[in-house]
VMD Tcl script that draws the C-alpha trace (Angstrom):
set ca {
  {27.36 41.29 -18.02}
  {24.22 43.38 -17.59}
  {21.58 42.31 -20.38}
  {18.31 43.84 -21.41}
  {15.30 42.73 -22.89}
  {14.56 45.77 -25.72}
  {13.28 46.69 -29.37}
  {15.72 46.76 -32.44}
  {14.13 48.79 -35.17}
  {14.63 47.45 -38.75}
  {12.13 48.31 -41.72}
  {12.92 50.90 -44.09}
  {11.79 54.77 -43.41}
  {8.80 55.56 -41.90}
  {7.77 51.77 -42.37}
  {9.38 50.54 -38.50}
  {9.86 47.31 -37.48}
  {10.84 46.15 -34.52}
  {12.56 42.67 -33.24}
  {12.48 41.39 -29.32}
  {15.99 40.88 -28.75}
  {18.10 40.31 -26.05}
  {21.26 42.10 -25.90}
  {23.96 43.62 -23.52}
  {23.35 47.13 -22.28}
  {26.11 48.79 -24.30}
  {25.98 47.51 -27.51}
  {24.19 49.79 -29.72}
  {20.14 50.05 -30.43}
  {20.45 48.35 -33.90}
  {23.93 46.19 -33.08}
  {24.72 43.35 -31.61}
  {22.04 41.20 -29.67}
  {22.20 37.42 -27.87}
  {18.94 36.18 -29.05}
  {16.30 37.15 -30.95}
  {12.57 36.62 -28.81}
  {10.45 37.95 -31.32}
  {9.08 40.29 -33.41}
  {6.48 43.41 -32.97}
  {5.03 45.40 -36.31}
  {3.23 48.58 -35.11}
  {1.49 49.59 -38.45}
  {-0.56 46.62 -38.83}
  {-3.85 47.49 -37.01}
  {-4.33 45.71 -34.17}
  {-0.64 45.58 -34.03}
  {1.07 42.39 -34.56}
  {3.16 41.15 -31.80}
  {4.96 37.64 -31.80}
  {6.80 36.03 -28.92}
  {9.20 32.92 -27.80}
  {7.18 32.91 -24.81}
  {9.58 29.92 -23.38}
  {12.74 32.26 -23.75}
  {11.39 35.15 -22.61}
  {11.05 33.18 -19.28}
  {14.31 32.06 -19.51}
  {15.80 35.57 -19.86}
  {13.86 37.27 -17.39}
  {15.02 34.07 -14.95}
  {18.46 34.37 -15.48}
  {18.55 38.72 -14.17}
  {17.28 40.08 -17.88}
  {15.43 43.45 -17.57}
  {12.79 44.52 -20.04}
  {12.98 47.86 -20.71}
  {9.03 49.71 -20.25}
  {8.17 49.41 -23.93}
  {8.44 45.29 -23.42}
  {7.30 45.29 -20.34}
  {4.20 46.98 -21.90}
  {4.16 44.10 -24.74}
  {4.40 41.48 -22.57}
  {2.01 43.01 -19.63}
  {-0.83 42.72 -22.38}
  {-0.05 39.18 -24.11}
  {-0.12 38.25 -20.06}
  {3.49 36.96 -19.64}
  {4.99 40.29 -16.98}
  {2.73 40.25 -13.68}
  {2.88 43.55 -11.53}
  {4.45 42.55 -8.18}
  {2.04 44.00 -5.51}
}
mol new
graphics top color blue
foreach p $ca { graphics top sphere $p radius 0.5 }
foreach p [lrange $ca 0 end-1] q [lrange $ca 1 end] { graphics top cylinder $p $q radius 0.2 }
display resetview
């Protein structure tokens, strides 16, 4: 089973909100997820981003891929490294 690390949007409309979940690559954007990681709210200014940093680890050990909008998130709250 091929999992992802990737946004669910919840909020109402045009008021987004976002969780960190983990969840297999064919269940739908909004459906079904493993584990919640966290949450990220992009209205509040700076934005407000929190993470199970612990989990996250966990995840990405076991063969979980963030998709390029978490890999952003977690590049600047220092937890994804570039490999060289």
């Amino acid at each position: 089973m091929a999992v992802k690390i990737r946004l669910a949007r919840h909020g109402s409309k045009k008021r987004p909100f976002y969780r960190i979940v983990v969840a297999d690559v064919e269940s739908p954007r909004d459906g079904k997820y493993l584990e919640a990681l966290g949450t990220y709210n992009p209205l509040k200014d700076p934005v407000e981003v929190s993470l199970k940093e612990e989990r996250i680890k966990y995840w990405m050990n076991e063969g979980a891929i963030p998709t390029n909008t978490i890999k952003s998130l977690l590049k600047k709250e220092g937890l994804f490294a570039n490999p060289a």
